[in-house]
N, C-alpha and C positions, 0 to 999 in steps of 0.2 A: 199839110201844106206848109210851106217854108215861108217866114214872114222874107221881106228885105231885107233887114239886114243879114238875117241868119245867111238866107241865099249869097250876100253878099260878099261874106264870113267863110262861108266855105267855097267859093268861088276863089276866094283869095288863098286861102290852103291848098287849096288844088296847086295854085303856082308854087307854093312854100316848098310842094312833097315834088313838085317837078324840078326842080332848082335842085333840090338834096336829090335827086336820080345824076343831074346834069354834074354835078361838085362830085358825086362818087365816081362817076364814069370820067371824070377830070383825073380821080385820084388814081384810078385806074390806070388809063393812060401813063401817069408817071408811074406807077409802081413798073408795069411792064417794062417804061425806058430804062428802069434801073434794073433787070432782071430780077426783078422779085415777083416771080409768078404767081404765088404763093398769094402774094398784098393783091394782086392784079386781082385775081378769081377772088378775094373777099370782098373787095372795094365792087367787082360787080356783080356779083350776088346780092350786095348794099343797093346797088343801082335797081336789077329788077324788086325789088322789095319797097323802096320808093314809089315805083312805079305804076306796082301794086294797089300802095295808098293814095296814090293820086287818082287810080280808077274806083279803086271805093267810093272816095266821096265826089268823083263825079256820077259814078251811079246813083247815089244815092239823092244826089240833087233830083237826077232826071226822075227818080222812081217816088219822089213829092209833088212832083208838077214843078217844079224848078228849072231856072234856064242857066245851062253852065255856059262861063260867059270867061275863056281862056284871053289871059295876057301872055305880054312878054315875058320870058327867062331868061336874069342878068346873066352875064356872061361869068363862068368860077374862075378860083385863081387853077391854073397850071401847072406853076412850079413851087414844089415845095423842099424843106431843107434835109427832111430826115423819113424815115415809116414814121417816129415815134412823134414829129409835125404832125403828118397827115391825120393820128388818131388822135391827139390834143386835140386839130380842129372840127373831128369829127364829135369828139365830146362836145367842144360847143355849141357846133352846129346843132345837134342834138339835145342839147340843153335848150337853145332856142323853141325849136318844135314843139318839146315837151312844154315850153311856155305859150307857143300858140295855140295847141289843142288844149289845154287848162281854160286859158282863154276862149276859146271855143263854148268848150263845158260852161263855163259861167255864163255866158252869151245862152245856152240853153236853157241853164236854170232860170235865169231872171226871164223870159218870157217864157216859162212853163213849156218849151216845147218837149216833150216826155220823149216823142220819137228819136229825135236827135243825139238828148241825151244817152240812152241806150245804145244807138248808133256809134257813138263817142267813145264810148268804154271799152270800148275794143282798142281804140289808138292809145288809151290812158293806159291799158296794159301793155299794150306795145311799149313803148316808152320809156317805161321801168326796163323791159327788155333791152330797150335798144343801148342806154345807157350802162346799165350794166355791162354788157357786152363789151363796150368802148371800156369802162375801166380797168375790166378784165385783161384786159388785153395791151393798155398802156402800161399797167403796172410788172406784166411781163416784157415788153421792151424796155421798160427800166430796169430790170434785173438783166437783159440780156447783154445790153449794149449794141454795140457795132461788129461785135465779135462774132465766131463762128455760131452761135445762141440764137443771133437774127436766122439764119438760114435753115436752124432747125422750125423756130415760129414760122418762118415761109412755107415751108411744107406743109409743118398744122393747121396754115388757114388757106392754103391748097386742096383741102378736103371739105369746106364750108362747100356747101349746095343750095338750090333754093328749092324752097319748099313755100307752093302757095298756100296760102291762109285758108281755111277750110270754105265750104262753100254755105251763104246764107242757112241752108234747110237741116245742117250741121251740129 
């Protein structure tokens, strides 16, 4: 069973991973308007993958005896200046995260919730992933520039897919 706050802690993640679905599918959108198909299909592969982890930890609320208790999702930004914008802020965004599921973690440690913890460690690895990824991938749009180089990396994350996350019994 999930104390309060915990409950309340990931109630509020729930919004965090829904927000990061709604900013990719923002990012999306603009990649499309600039015909970058390529950015469009990675940014929403990003989106169901969010999506993903917002239903994680909402199952996992409900499957403690927990009540998920959905808020609002701020509205993202729209327009942005460049792809190489869009993954800047997704390293940050993502840096953020990776600070709230830390946050998380410690919220578990300090009330010994063992289950949670474990539950956790999945996003904690996620995480590392996700950021890497982001700077993988900034540091090739720095090399590429605006030049014909973007249009090749359009293509290469024209082939990104999603792949759900295995299933608990896994």
């Amino acid at each position: 069973m999930l104390s309060e706050k915990m409950e309340e802690a990931l109630n509020e993640q729930i919004n965090k991973e829904m927000y990061s679905a709604y900013l990719y599918m923002a990012m999306s959108a603009h990649s499309k308007h600039m015909g970058l198909d390529g950015f469009a299909n990675w940014f929403m592969v990003q989106y169901q993958e969010e999506m993903t982890h917002a239903m994680k930890i909402y199952d996992y609320i409900n499957e403690q005896g927990g009540k998920v208790k959905l808020k609002a999702i701020k509205e993202p930004p729209s327009e942005f200046e460049s792809p190489l914008d869009m993954f800047e802020k997704t390293l940050e965004h993502e840096k953020f995260i990776t600070k709230s599921i830390n946050e998380l973690m410690d919220l578990a440690i300090k009330e010994n919730d063992h289950a949670t913890q474990i539950f956790l460690h999945w996003f904690v690895t996620e995480q590392i992933e996700e950021e890497a990824n982001d700077n993988e991938i900034i540091a090739k749009l720095k090399l590429v520039g605006d030049g014909n180089g973007l249009f090749m990396l359009d293509k290469e994350l024209a082939a990104r897919t999603f792949t759900p996350p295995p299933a608990k019994s896994e």
